[in-house]
C-alpha positions as CSV (number, residue, x, y, z in Angstrom):
1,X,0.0,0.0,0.0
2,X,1.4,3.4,-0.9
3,X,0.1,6.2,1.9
4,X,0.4,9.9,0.3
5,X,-0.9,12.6,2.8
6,X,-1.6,15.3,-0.5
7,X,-0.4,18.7,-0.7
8,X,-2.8,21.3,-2.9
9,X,0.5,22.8,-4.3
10,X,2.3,19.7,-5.1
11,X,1.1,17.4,-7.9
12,X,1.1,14.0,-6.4
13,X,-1.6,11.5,-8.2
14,X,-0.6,9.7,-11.7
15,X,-2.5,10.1,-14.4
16,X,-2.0,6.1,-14.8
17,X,-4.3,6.4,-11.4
18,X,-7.4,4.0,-11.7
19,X,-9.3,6.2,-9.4
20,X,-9.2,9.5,-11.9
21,X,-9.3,6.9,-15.2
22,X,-12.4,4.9,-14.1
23,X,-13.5,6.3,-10.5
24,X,-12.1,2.9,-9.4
25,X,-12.0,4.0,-5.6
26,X,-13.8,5.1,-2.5
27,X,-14.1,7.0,0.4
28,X,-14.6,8.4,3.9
29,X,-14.6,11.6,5.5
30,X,-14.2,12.2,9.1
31,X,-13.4,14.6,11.7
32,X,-10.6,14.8,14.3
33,X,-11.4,17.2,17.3
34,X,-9.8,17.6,20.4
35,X,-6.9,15.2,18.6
36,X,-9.5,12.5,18.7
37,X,-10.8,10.6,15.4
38,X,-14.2,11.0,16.0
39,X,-16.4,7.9,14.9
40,X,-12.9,6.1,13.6
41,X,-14.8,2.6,14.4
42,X,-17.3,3.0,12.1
43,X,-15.0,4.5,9.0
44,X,-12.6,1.7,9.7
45,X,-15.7,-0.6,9.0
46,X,-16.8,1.2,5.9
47,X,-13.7,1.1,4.0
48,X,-13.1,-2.6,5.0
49,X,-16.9,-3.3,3.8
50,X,-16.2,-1.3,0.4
51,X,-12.7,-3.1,0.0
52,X,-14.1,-6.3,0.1
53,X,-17.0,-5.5,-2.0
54,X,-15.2,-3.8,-4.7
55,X,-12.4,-6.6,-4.1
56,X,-9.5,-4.0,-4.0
57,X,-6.5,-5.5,-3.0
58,X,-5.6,-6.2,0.6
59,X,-3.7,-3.5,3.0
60,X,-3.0,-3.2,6.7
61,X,-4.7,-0.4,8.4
62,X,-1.6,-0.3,10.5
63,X,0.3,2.4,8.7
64,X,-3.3,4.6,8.1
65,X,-3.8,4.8,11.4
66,X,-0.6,5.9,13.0
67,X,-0.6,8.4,10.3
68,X,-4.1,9.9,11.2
69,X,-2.4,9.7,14.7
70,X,0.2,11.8,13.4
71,X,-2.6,14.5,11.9
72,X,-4.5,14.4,15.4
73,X,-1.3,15.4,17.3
74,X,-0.1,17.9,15.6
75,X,-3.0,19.7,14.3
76,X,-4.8,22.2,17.3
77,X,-7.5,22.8,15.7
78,X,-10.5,20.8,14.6
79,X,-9.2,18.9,10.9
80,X,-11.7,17.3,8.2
81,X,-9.5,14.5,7.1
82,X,-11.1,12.4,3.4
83,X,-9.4,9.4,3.0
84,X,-9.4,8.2,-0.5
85,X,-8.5,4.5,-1.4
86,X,-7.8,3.8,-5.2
87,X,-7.4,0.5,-6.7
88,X,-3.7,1.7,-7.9
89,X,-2.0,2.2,-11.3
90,X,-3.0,0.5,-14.6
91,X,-1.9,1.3,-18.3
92,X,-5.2,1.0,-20.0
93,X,-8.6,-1.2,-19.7
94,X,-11.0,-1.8,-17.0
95,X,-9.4,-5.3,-16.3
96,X,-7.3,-5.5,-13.0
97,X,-3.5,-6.4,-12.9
98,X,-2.5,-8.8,-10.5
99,X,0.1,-7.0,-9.1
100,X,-1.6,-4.0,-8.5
101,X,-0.9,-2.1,-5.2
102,X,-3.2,0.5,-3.7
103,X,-2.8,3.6,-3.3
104,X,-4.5,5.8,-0.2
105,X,-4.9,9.6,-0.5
106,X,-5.1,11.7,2.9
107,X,-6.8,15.5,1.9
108,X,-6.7,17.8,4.9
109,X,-8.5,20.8,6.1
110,X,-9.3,22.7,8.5
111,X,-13.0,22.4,10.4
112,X,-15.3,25.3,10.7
113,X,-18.3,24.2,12.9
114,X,-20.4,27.5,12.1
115,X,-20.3,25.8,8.2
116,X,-22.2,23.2,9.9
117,X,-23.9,24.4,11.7
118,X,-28.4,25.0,11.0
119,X,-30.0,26.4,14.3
120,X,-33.1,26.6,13.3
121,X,-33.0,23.5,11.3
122,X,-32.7,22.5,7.8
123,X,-34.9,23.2,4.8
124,X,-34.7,20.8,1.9
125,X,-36.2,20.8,-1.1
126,X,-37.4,17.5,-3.1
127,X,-34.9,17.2,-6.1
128,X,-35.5,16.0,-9.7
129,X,-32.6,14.7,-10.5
130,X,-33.3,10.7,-9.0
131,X,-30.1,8.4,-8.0
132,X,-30.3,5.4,-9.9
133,X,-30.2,1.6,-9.2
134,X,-27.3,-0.4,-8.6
135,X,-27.3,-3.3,-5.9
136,X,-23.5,-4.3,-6.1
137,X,-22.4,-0.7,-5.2
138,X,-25.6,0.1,-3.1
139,X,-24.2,1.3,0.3
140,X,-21.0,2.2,-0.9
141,X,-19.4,5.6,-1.5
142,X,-17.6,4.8,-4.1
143,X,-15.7,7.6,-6.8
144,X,-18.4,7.5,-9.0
145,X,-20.2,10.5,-7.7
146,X,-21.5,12.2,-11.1
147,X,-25.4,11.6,-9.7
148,X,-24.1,13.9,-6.8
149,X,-22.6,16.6,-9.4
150,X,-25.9,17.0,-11.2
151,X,-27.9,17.4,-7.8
152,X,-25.7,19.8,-6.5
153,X,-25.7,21.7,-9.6
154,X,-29.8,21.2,-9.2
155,X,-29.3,22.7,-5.5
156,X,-27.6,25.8,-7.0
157,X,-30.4,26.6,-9.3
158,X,-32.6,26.2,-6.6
159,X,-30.9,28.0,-4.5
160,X,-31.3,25.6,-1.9
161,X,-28.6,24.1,0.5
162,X,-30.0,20.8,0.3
163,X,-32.9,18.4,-0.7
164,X,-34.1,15.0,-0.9
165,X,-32.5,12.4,-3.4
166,X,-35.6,9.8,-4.8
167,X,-35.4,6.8,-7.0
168,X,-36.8,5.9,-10.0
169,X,-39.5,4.1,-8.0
170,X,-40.4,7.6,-5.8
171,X,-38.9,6.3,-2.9
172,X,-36.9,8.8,-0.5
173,X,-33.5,7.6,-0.7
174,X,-31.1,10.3,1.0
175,X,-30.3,13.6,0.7
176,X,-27.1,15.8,-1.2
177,X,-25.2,15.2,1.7
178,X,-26.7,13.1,4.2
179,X,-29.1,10.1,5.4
180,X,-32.1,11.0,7.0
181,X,-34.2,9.7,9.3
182,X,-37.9,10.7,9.3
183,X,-40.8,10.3,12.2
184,X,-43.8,8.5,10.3
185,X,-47.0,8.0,11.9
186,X,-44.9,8.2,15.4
187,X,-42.7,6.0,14.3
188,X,-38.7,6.1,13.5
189,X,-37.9,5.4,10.1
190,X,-35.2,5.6,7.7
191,X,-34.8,4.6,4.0
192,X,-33.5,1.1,3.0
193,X,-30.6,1.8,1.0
194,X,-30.4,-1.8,-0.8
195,X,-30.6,-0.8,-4.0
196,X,-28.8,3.1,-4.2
197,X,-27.5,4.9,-1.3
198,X,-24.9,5.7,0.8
199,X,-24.8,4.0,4.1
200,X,-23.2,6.8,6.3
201,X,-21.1,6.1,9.4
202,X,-23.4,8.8,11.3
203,X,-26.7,6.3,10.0
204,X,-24.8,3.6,11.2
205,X,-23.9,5.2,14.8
206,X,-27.4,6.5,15.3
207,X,-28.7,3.1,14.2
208,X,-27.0,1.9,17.0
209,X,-27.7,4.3,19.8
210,X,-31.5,3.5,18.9
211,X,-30.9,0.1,19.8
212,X,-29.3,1.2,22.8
213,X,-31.9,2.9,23.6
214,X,-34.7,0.9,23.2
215,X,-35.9,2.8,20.5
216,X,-37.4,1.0,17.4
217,X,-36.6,2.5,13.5
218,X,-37.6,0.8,10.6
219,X,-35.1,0.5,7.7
220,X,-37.6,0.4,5.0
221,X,-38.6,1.9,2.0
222,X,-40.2,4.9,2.4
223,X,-42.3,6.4,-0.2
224,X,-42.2,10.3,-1.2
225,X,-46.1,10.7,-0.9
226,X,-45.3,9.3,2.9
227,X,-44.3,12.9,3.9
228,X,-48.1,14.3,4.3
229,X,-48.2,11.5,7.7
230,X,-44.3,12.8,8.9
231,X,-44.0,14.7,11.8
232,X,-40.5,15.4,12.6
233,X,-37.6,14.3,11.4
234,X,-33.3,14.7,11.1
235,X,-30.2,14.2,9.0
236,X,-26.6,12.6,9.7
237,X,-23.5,13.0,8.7
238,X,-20.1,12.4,10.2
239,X,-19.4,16.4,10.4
240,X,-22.4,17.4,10.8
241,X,-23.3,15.2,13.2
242,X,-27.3,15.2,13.7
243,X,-29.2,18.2,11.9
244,X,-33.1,18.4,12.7
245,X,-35.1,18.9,9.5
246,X,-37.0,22.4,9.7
247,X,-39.1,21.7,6.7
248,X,-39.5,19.8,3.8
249,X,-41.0,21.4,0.3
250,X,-42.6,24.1,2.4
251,X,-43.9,21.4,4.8
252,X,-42.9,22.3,8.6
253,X,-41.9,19.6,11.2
254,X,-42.0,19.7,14.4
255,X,-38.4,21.1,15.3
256,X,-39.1,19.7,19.4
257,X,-39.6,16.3,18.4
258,X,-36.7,15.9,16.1
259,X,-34.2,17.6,19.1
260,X,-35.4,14.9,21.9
261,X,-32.8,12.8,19.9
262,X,-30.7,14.8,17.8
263,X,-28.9,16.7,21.1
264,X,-28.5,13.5,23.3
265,X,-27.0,12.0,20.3
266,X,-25.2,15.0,19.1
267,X,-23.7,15.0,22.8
268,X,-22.0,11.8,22.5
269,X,-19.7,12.8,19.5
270,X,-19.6,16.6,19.7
């Protein structure tokens, strides 16, 4: 495994890369506050899930993590730190050498809270532009992001900051840049992500804090046209953490309910 910690005036990636040829890579995205990797457990086990899936080949986490050590200790501030695994180098062709070594990218920057930061909630907007179909890379987030260009350059028109992601079917999936989690009929849901989707380490830790709390959520499709029986509801991601949804396509929610879960679990990372 080659480790390259990448430096925005230095030009370190080959063209020969199979991530920039084919998207042949994935990623995370985490935060290190108070030199702590927040949530490391849960990234460790999504970029082990999408090696295996993707069958990249085999590196020890070893030499990752004493360099993220490295980051945490020397950095005072709060650091975003995306870690980007490629396949590695070939000439031409999709087909995979057998010697192929991969290659992990570490882009640092610094973390600005108040960019993640929605007090009053967050208003989203349903989108047009659907994410499609794809059960062998369901879950995964994977290089191949072009259905995420074309929503954010939907979000711009709209002059939104973000908005729900459907499928082809008209079933909530996600949003621009995070799962959600939606109250329906008073009960916890949030979308099965089977078929399209990214499973976000933030889903997965609130997932489990449910169970830890004896509270039951669904993972299960969810329909758009079951908005009109939602009453609350809140987004995750690993920076930002747990956002309560303020309204939805000019539908309000109830901004009370949504906080009884998103500042206990907020607490426990932030």
């Amino acid at each position: 495994m080659k480790l390259i910690q990448v430096n925005s005036n230095h030009h370190q990636i080959s063209a020969l890369n199979r991530a920039f040829q084919f998207g042949d890579g994935h990623f995370t995205t985490l935060l290190i506050k108070n030199q702590q990797i927040q949530l490391w457990a849960y990234h460790k086990a999504r970029l082990k899930q999408a090696n295996t899936r993707l069958f990249f080949p085999r590196f020890g986490f070893k030499q990752l993590e004493q360099q993220l050590s490295i980051i945490a200790n020397n950095k005072t501030t709060p650091q975003i730190v995306k870690i980007l695994v490629s396949r590695g180098q070939s000439q031409r062709g999709y087909a995979i050498p057998n010697d192929i070594e991969a290659e992990v990218f570490l882009y640092c920057s610094d973390y600005h809270s108040t960019h993640f930061k929605y007090p009053s909630g967050i208003d989203l907007a349903v989108l047009k532009t659907q994410t499609a179909q794809q059960a062998d890379l369901a879950g995964l987030k994977h290089c191949n992001r072009l259905e995420q260009v074309l929503i954010k350059r939907e979000l711009s028109q709209l002059m939104q900051t973000d908005g729900l992601v459907l499928d082809r079917q008209q079933h909530i999936i996600e949003t621009s840049l995070a799962n959600i989690f939606l109250y329906i009929n008073h009960q916890w849901c949030t979308p099965s992500l089977e078929l399209s989707g990214v499973e976000g380490v933030m889903r997965a830790y609130v997932l489990d804090w449910f169970k830890q709390q004896n509270v039951n959520c669904q993972i299960r499709p969810i329909a758009v046209n079951e908005l009109a029986q939602t009453q609350a509801g809140f987004i995750t991601n690993a920076l930002l953490g747990c956002t309560p949804i303020a309204q939805i396509a000019n539908q309000e929610f109830d901004l009370t309910l949504s906080q009884q879960f998103v500042e206990p679990v907020n607490e426990t990372i932030f």
